[in-house]
Every structure is written in structure tokens, then in C-alpha cells.
C-alpha positions as CSV (number, residue, x, y, z in Angstrom):
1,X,75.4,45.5,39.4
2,X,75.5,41.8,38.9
3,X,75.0,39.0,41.5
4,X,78.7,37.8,40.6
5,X,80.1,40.9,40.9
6,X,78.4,41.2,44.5
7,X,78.9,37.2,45.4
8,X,82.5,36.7,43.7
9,X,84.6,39.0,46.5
10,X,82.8,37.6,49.3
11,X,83.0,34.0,48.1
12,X,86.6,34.9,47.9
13,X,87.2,37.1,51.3
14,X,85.3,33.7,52.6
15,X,88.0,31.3,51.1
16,X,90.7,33.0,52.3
17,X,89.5,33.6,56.3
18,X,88.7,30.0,55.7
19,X,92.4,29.1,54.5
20,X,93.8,31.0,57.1
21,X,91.9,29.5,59.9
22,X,92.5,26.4,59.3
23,X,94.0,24.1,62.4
24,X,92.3,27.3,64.8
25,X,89.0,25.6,64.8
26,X,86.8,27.8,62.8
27,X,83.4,27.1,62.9
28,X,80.2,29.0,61.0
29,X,79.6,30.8,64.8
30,X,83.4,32.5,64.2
31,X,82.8,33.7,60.8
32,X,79.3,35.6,61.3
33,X,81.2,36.4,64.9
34,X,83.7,38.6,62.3
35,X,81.7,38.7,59.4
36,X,78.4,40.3,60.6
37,X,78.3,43.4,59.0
38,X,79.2,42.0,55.9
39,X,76.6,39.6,55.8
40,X,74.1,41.8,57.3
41,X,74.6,45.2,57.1
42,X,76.1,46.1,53.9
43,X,74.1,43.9,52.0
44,X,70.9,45.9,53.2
45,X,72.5,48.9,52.2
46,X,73.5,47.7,48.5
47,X,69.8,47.0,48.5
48,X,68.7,50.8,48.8
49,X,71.3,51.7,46.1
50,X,69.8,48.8,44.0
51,X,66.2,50.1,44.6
52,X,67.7,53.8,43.6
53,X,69.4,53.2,40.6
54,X,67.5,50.2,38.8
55,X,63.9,50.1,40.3
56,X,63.2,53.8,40.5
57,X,65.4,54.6,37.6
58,X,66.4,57.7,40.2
59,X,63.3,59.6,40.9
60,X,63.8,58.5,44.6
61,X,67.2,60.1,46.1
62,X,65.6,59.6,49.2
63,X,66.4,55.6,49.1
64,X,70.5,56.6,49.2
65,X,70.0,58.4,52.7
66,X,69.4,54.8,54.5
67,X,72.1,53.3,52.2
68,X,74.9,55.5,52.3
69,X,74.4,55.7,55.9
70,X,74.1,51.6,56.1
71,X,76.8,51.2,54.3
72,X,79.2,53.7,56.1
73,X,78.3,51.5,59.3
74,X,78.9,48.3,57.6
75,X,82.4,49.5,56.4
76,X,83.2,51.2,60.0
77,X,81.7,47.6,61.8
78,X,84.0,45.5,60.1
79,X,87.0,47.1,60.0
80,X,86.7,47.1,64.0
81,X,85.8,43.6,64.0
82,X,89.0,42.3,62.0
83,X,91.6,44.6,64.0
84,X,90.2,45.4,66.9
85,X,89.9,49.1,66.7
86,X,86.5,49.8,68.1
87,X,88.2,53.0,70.2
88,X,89.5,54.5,67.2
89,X,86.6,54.1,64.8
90,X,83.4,54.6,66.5
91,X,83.5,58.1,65.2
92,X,82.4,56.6,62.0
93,X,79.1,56.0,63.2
94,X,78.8,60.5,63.3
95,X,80.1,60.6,59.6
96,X,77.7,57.6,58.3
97,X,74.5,60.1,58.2
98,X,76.6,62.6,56.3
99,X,77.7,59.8,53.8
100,X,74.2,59.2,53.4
101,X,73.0,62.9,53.0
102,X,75.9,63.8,50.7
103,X,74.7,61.4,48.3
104,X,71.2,62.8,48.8
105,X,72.6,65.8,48.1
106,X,74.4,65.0,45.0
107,X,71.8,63.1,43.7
108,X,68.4,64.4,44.7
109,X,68.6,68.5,43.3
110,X,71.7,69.5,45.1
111,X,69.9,71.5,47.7
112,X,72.5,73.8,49.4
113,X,71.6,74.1,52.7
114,X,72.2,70.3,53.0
115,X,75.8,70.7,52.7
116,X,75.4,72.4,56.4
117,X,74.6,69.1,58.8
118,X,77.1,67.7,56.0
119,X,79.9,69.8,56.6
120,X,79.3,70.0,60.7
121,X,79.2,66.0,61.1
122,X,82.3,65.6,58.5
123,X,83.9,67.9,60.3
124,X,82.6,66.4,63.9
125,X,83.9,63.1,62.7
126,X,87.5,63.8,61.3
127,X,88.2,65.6,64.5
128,X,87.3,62.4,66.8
129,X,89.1,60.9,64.4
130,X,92.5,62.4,65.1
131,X,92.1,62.8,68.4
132,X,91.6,59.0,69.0
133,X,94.3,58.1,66.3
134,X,97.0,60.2,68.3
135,X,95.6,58.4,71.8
136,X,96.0,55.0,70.2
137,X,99.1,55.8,68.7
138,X,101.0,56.9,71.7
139,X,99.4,54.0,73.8
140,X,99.6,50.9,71.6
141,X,102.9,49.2,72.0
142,X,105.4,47.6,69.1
143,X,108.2,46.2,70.7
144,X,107.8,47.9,74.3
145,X,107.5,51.6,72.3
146,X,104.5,53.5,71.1
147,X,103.5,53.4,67.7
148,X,104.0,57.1,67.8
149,X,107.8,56.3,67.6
150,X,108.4,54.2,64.6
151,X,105.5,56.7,63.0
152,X,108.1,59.7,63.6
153,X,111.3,57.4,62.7
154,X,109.5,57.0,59.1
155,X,108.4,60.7,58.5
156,X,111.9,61.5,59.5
157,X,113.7,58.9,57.3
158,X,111.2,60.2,54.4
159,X,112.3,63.7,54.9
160,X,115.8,62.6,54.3
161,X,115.3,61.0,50.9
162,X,115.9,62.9,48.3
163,X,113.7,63.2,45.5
164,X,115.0,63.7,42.2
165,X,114.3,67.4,39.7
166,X,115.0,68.0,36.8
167,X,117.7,70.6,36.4
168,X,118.4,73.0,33.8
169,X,122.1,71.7,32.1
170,X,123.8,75.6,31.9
171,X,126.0,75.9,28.8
């Protein structure tokens, strides 16, 4: 992977919180106040993946355990920093180890009883998951309604449409 290919999306995601803050007072202190986990964070966990693939040409799958899991965080960090959502996506911090142990596992001999704390903190974390999705969405407000509301409206609405088959032309 290449420095611009690294450097270009984050110059870019930098322009454009920039451009949009401008007239709020946006200072270097708001941006790493948002942008910490992208500047710290991921960037050490691109650095295990770098060490894995290029400096040990692969005979170290132990390197992607710290990465994946350092880069799960960094993901679930800054998605809570930009909206908000810390109650809803905390249990990303219990599926971070299995990112980085699934990646162990499919690189480093595909040891089978790995796919055990795997499946158990997947599972772990999709369930918190829901269960804090469907709080938030009948507590958070649009318009004086839960979000739970316009959710069901749009499901309904989708139900309704009706999607086009083929049919056989009888003769």
C-alpha cells in the first residue's frame, strides 16, 4: 500500500471537515477532539498489517491479531465521535478481538478451534448490538416520534411496492 493511497483520503476527509467548519471556529484542538482515532489509532494498526504483509512477507500472522483488533477500535471510535453514538456502539469494542483473531485464523494455518472465542464474541457483539439499536431507536426523537416509527412507516411502504417478474406470455 502506498503513502498516497493512505495520505490522499485523509488529506481529503480533512478538507472537507475543514470546509464545513468554516465560520464555527475550528481550531487544530476540534479536529484531533473528532479525529483521534484516525490519527492515532488506525494508523498504528495499518502499521501491524504493513509489518505482516511487506516486512515479514507473512510468516508472522501473529502481527494481524493487534491490527485487526486496532483497527476495529479505530473504526468503532470514530464513528461514535462524528454522531454521537457511544451507547449504541461500544459493543464493538467485544467484536474488535474477534476481528483480529479471524484474520489470525485465516491467515496463520486456519486452526479450528480458533473459530470458538470467534464465533462466541461475534455472536456476543451482534446481540448488544440489536439490543442497543432497538433502545436507541424507540428513544431518539425525529419530529417528537421515535425513530422506531418512520423505521416501520418505510418497511411498510417497501412491502407495498411491487416488484416486477417476469411472466410466462400463455398462447
Amino acid at each position: 500500500m502506498s503513502k498516497k493511497a493512505i495520505l490522499g483520503p485523509l488529506l481529503i476527509l480533512l478538507g472537507a471537515f475543514l470546509l464545513l467548519g468554516q465560520g464555527t471556529g475550528m481550531s487544530s484542538g476540534t479536529i484531533f477532539a473528532y479525529f483521534w482515532a484516525t490519527l492515532f489509532i488506525l494508523p498504528l494498526g495499518l502499521f501491524f498489517h504493513w509489518m505482516y504483509f511487506s516486512m515479514t512477507r507473512g510468516r508472522a500472522p501473529g502481527l494481524l491479531i493487534p491490527g485487526g483488533v486496532l483497527i476495529a477500535v479505530a473504526i468503532v471510535c470514530q464513528i461514535s465521535m462524528l454522531f454521537d453514538v457511544w451507547d449504541i456502539m461500544w459493543p464493538g469494542f467485544i467484536l474488535a478481538p474477534a476481528v483480529g483473531l479471524f484474520e489470525f485464523y485465516c491467515f496463520g494455518g486456519r486452526n479450528r478451534w480458533l473459530l470458538i472465542p470467534i464465533s462466541i464474541l461475534t455472536v456476543l457483539s451482534l446481540l448488544f448490538f440489536a439490543v442497543f439499536s432497538i433502545e436507541a431507536l424507540t428513544t431518539r426523537t425525529f419530529m417528537d416520534q421515535p425513530l422506531l416509527v418512520f423505521l416501520l412507516i418505510g418497511l411498510g411502504a417497501l412491502l407495498l411496492v411491487p416488484f416486477s417478474r417476469k411472466r410466462k406470455v400463455e398462447i
